[in-house]
N, C-alpha and C positions, 0 to 999 in steps of 0.2 A: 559504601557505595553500592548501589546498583545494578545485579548481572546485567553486561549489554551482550547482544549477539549479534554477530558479523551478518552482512549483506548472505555471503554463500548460506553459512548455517540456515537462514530464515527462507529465503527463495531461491537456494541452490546456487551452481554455477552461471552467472550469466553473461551473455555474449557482449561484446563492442556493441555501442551504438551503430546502425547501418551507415548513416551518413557519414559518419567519421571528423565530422569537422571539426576535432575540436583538440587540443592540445591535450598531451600525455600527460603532463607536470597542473592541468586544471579538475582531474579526476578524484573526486573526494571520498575517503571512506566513511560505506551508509552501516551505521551499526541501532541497532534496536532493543530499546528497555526488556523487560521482561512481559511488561503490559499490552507493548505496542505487538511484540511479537504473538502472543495469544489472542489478539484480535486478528491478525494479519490471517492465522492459520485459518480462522472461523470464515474468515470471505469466500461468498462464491467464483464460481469464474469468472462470472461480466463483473462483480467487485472486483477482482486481482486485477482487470486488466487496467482499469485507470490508474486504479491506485501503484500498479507496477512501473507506468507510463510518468507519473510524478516524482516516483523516487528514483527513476534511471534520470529525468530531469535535475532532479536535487542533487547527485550524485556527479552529475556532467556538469556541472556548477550555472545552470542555466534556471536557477530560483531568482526570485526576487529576494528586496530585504525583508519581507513579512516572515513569519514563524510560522502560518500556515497556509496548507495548500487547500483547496476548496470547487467543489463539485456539485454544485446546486441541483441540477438536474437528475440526479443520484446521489443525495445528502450524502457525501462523502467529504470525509476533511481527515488530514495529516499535519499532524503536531509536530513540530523538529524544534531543536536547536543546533544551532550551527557555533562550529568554533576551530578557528586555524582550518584544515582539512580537513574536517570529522562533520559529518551528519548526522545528528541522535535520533533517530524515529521517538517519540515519546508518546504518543497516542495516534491510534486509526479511530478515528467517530465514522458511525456510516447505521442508515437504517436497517437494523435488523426485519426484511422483511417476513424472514421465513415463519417467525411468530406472528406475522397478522393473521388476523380472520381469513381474510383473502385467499392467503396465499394455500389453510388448511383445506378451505373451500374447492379451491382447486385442484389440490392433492387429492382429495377424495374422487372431483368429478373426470379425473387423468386415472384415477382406477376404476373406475363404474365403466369408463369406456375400454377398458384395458381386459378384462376378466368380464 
């Protein structure tokens, strides 16, 4: 079997939901392959915060019945499968943009103006 790692291990200690609506006995634990985890670390910040925003969702059992989760506007998608109480994260897909053209493009002209 494949190492999974707990919710805390991968994104720390995380707080209650703020709303709180939601039943103590409906909170499922989110655990992550080994694969899902090493994409998770690579996300930027504006990646973490959807993708944080989905799995406190999956977690608070407020998923659908699809396997994944899906973010057009930021090709971002999260793979799970779900079983009894357990959430398996099993892939983060999301655009690496830091490799485009673009994005070198613009690292450069952020130091031209910078120096």
């Amino acid at each position: 079997m494949e190492k999974r790692y707990t919710d805390s291990e991968v994104r720390g200690e995380r707080s209650d939901h703020p709303d709180k609506s939601y039943a103590s006995d409906e909170v499922k634990e989110l655990f992550f392959t080994e694969n899902a985890k090493k994409k998770y670390d690579i996300l930027t910040g504006s990646q973490k915060t959807f993708i944080d925003r989905e799995l406190d969702d999956l977690r608070l059992s407020r998923s659908s019945s699809e396997s994944r989760k899906d973010n057009s506007e930021l090709k971002q998608k999260i793979g799970f499968e779900e079983q009894n109480n357990q959430v398996t994260v099993t892939d983060i897909l999301y655009d690496d943009y830091r490799n485009s053209k673009e994005y070198k493009k613009a690292q450069i002209r952020m130091y031209d103006m910078n120096n």
